[in-house]
C-alpha positions in Angstrom: 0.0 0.0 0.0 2.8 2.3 0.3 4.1 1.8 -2.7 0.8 2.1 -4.3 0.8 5.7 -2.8 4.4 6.7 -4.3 2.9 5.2 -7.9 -0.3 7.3 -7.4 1.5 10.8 -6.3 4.9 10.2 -8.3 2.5 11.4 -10.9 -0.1 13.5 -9.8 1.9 15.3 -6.8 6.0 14.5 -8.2 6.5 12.1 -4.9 9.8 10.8 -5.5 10.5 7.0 -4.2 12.3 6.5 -0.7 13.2 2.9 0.2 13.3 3.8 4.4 9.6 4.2 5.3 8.9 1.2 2.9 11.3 -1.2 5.1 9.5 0.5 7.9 6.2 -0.5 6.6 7.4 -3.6 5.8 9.5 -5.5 9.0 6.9 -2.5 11.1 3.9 -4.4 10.5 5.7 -8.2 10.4 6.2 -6.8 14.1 3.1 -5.5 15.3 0.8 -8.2 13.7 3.3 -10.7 15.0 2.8 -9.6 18.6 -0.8 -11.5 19.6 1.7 -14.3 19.3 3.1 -13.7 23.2 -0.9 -13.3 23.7 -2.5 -16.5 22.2 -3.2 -19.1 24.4 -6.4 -20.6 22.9 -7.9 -21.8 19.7 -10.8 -19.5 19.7 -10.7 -19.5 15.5 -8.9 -21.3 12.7 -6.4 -18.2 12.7 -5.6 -18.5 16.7 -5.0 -22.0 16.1 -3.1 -21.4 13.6 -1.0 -18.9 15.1 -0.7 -20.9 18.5 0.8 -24.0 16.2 3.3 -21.8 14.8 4.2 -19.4 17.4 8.1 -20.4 17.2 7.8 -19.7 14.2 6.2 -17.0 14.3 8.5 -15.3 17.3 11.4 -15.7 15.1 9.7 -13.5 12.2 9.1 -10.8 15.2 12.6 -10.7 16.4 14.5 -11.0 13.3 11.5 -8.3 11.9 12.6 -6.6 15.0 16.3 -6.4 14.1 16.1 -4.8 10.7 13.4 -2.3 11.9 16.4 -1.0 14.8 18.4 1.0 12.0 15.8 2.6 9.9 14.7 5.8 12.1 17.6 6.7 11.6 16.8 7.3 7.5 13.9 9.3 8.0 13.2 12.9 8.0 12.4 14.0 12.1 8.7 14.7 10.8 7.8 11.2 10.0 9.6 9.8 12.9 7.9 11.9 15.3 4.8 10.6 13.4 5.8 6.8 12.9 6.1 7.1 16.8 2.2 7.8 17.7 1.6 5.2 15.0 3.5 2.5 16.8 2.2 3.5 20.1 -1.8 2.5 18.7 -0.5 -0.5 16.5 1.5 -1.8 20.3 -1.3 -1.6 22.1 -4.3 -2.2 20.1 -2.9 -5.8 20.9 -1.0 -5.7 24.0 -3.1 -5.2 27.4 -1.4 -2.8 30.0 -2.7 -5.3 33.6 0.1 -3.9 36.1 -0.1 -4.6 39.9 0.0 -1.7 42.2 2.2 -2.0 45.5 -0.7 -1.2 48.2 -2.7 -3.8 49.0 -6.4 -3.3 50.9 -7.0 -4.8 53.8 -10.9 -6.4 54.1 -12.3 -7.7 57.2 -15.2 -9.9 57.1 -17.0 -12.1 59.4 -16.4 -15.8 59.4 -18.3 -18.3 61.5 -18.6 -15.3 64.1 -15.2 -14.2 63.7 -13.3 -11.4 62.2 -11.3 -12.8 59.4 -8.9 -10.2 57.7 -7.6 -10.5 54.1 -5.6 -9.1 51.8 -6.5 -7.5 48.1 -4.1 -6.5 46.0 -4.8 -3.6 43.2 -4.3 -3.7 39.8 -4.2 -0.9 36.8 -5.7 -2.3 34.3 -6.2 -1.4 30.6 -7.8 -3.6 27.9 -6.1 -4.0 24.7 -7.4 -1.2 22.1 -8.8 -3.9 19.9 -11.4 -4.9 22.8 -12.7 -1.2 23.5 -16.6 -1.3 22.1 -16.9 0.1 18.8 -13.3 1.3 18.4 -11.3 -1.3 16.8 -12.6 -1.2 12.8 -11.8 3.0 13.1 -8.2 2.3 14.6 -7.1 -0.2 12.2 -8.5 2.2 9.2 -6.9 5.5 10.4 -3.6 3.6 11.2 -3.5 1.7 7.8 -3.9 5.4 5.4 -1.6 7.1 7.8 0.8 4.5 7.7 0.7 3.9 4.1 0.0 7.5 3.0 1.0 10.3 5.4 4.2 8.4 6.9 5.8 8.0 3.9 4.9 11.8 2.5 6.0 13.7 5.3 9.5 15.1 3.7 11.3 17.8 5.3 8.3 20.1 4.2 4.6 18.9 5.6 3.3 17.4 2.4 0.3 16.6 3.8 -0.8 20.0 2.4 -1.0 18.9 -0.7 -4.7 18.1 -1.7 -3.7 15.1 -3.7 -2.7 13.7 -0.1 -5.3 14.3 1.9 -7.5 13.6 -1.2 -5.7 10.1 -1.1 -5.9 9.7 2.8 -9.5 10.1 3.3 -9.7 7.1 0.4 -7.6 5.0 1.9 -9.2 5.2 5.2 -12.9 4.7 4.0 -11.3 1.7 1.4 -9.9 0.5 4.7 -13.0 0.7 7.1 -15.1 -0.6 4.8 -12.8 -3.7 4.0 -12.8 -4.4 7.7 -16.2 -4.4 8.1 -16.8 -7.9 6.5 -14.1 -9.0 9.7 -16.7 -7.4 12.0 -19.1 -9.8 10.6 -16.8 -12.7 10.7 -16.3 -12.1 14.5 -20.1 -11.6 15.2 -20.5 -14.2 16.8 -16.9 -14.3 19.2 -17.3 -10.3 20.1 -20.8 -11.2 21.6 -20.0 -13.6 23.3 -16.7 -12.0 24.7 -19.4 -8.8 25.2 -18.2 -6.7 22.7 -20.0 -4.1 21.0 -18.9 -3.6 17.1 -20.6 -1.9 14.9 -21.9 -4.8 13.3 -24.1 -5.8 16.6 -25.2 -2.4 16.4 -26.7 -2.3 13.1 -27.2 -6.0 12.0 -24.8 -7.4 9.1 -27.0 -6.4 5.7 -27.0 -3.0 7.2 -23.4 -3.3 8.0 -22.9 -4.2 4.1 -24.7 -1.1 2.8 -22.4 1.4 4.9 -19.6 -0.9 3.3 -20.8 -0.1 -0.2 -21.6 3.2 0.3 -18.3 4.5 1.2 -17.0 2.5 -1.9 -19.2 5.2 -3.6 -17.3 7.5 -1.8 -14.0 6.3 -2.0 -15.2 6.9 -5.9 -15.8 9.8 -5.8 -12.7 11.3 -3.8 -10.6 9.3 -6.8 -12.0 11.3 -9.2 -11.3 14.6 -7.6 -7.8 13.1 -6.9 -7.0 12.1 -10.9 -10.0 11.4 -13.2 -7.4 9.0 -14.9 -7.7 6.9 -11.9 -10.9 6.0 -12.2 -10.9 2.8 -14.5 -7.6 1.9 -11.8 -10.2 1.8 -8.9 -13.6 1.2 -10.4 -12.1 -2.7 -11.2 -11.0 -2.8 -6.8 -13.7 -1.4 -6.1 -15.9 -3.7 -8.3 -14.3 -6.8 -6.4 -14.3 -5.4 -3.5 -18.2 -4.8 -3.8 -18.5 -8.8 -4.3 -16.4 -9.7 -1.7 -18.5 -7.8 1.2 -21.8 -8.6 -0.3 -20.8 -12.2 -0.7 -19.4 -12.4 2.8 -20.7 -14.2 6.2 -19.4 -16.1 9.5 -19.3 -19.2 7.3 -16.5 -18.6 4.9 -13.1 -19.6 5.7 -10.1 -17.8 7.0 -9.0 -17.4 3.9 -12.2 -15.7 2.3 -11.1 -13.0 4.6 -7.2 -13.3 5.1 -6.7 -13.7 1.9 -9.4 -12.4 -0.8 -10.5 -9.4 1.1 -7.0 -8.4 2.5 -5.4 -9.4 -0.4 -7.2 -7.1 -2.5 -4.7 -4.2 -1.2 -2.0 -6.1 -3.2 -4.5 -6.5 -6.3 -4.8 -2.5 -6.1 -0.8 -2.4 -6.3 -1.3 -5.0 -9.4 -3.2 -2.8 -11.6 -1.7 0.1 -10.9 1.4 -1.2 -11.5 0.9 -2.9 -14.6 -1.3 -0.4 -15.8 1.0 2.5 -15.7 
């Protein structure tokens, strides 16, 4: 995706190519969608179980991820390092939970077969992870997917981000993004109510859930052509698939209906426009 946005402003806004905030993007995300690994225990889905299998795996991928990423703040202009930093912050703890125990400890007194028994409590802070705060996961995963893929790597020594073919591109990217991750939403129906978690899915039901999908499609649309009208063909075939893929999509496809189709349609994007221009 961040290449996609150097091909789309190379032209329209004379973005020049940079190879650090790609590698960022790159061994960045191996590391922060590598993290549940420390975190799954259980075989809730076909993709826990999957990740609990290979977690060795896996936990080499993070760490070796982890040693390339080191050197590469070091190639990039202060603005989007200061930037990459909040990024990094949501993307840590949209997964990790903050449960830290406090060193008072309460003292309760109750009555046990008529005597005073005392006990001891201990306190905890404790913050969920991001990911289980009601209706707030689908929003943090779209605003950190079109900042990370279109701000970050646009944020020279000059704030870019002034340009309207930016911002034009940012706003697209984030709808694209919320409404691919609403079919995911729908996917999990079932798990988030049971783990009582509001999405917006259980809030509007999942045909209305598909409707707000399609309709900021139309959006995404129509921000494309106010971005380049030459774009439109480009798009209008993602979008197209994109369209099929949420209408067609329910609890009872497989992982890879949604791992791989729907996700995968951000490399698809990078297809046409590469092979197209």
């Amino acid at each position: 995706m961040g290449l996609s946005s150097y091909l789309l402003l190379f032209e329209t806004a004379g973005i020049s190519f940079e190879i650090a905030p790609v590698w960022v993007l790159f061994f960045g995300t191996l590391v922060t969608y590598n993290l549940c690994v420390f975190y799954t225990k259980g075989t809730a889905s076909e993709k826990f179980e999957f990740i609990y299998k290979k977690r060795k795996v896996l936990k080499i991928i993070f760490f070796l991820s982890l040693i390339l990423l080191i050197p590469a703040p070091f190639f990039l202009t202060l603005n989007q390092f200061w930037f990459l930093v909040h990024l990094a912050i949501i993307s840590i703890f949209y997964t990790v939970p903050i449960h830290i125990e406090l060193p008072s400890e309460e003292i309760l007194k109750e009555e046990i077969n008529g005597k005073i028994e005392e006990s001891k409590e201990k306190k905890y802070f404790s913050v969920p992870a991001w990911r289980n705060i009601p209706y707030l996961k689908i929003f943090l995963i779209a605003y950190v997917w079109a900042s990370a893929t279109v701000i970050f790597p646009m944020l020279h020594e000059d704030l870019i981000i002034q340009n309207f073919k930016t911002i034009a591109l940012f706003f697209e990217r984030l709808l694209f993004t919320l409404a691919i991750t609403i079919p995911f939403d729908i996917r999990d129906k079932e798990g988030d109510k049971q783990n009582g978690l509001a999405t917006l899915v259980s809030l509007l039901n999942p045909l209305i859930s598909k409707i707000v999908a399609l309709v900021l499609l139309v959006i995404c649309l129509i921000l494309i052509y106010y971005f380049h009208i030459n774009y439109l063909l480009h798009f209008g075939i993602v979008y197209i698939l994109t369209a099929f893929l949420i209408i067609f999509s329910s609890n009872k496809r497989s992982e890879w209906y949604f791992t791989g189709f729907i996700d995968g349609l951000f490399v698809v994007e990078f297809l046409i426009l590469f092979f197209m221009k």
